[in-house]
C-alpha positions, 0 to 999 in steps of 0.5 A, a space after each residue: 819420259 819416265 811415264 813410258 814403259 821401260 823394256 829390257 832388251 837384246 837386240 839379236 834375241 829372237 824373243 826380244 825382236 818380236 816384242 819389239 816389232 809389236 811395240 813398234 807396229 802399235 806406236 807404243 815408244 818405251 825407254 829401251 834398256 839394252 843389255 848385255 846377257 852376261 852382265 844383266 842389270 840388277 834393276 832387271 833382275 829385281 824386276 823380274 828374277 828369271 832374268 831373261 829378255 825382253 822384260 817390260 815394266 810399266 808405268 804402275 810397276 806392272 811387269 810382263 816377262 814373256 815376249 808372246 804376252 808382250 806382244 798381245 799387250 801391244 796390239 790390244 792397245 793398238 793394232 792399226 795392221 791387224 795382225 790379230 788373228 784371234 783364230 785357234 790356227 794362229 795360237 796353235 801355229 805359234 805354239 808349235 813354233 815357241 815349242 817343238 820348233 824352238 826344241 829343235 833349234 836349241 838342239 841344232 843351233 847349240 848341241 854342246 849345251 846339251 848331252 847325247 844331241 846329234 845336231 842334225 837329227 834336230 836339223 831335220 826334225 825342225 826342217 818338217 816344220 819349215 816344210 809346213 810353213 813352206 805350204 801355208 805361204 803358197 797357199 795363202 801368201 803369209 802363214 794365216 791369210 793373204 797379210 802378215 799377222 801376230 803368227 808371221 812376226 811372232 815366228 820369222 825371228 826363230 827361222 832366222 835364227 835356224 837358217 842362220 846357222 847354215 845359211 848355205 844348207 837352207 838356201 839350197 832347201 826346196 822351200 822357195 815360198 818359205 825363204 822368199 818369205 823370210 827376205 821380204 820381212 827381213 828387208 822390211 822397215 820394220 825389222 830394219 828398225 827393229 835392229 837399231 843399235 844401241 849401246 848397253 844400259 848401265 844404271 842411271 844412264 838416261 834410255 833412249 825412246 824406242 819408237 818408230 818416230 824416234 828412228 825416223 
């Protein structure tokens, strides 16, 4: 087992579940390392010093510490659902995600982290962006095309996260494409498994393999 990539993880991190939907969708098992953000393993500092979740580390030491980058090494080693797009849309979509979007959702979702923030001056800057989303999946059925893709799995964790912080305000939103949406990936296998509980890593502590086989 020591020849598998070990990923760092949080298991309701939205950064964190995407990489680990595209490690499973690729059939890429990893040692799994849970943690717990206020008590970060050393191993994971020393592995990467901005120490934040998901970091993986592989085999030869590598280390890739961003969740997109996690991703896109993923697929490229395996894609059997071709979520790969490779269209300028998809990259430009997933950027306006990861951040006007994101900007606006620490702002609403956290507004005491930060100074002179009106939370739903923020609500309503990242209700624009779910509005759009809302068009794209009438029109197509997911965000780029009829099938869900890299943009669909890289995003629906941060509108997740948006609408759970008032879930009866986005319920009543009329953006019924959208929040159909989102239950059908939330009540997916993927996702269910995606959301495996495991207990907190602690040094020397052997890691479970996280992979589709494993959670069968």
């Amino acid at each position: 087992m020591t020849d598998l990539p070990v990923l760092y993880s949080f298991r309701r991190c939205p950064y964190a579940m995407r990489a680990r939907m595209a490690l499973l969708v690729s059939e890429t098992p990893v040692r799994l390392r849970e943690v717990v953000l206020r008590d970060k393993p050393d191993e994971m500092i020393a592995a990467s010093p901005k120490a934040t979740v998901p970091v993986l580390v592989l085999p030869d030491g590598q280390v890739i510490d961003e969740s997109l980058e996690i991703m896109l090494w993923a697929l490229a080693r395996n894609d059997p659902e071709n979520w790969r797009q490779g269209s300028a849309a998809e990259s430009e979509l997933i950027a306006e995600s990861d951040g006007p979007f994101k900007h606006a959702l620490d702002r609403y979702k956290y507004p005491v982290r930060y100074e002179n923030v009106d939370p739903l001056e923020y609500r309503a800057a990242g209700q624009v962006f779910l509005k759009k989303l809302d068009g794209l999946i009438q029109a197509s059925g997911q965000l780029i095309g009829a099938k869900p893709s890299l943009a669909d799995h890289a995003i629906f964790p941060f509108v997740r996260q948006f609408a759970n912080n008032d879930r009866d305000w986005f319920n009543q939103l009329p953006l019924p494409a959208l929040q159909k949406w989102l239950g059908d990936h939330l009540a997916s296998a993927l996702f269910a498994t995606t959301m495996v509980k495991y207990p907190q890593w602690v040094s020397r502590d052997v890691e479970p393999v996280f992979a589709l086989e494993a959670a069968e």
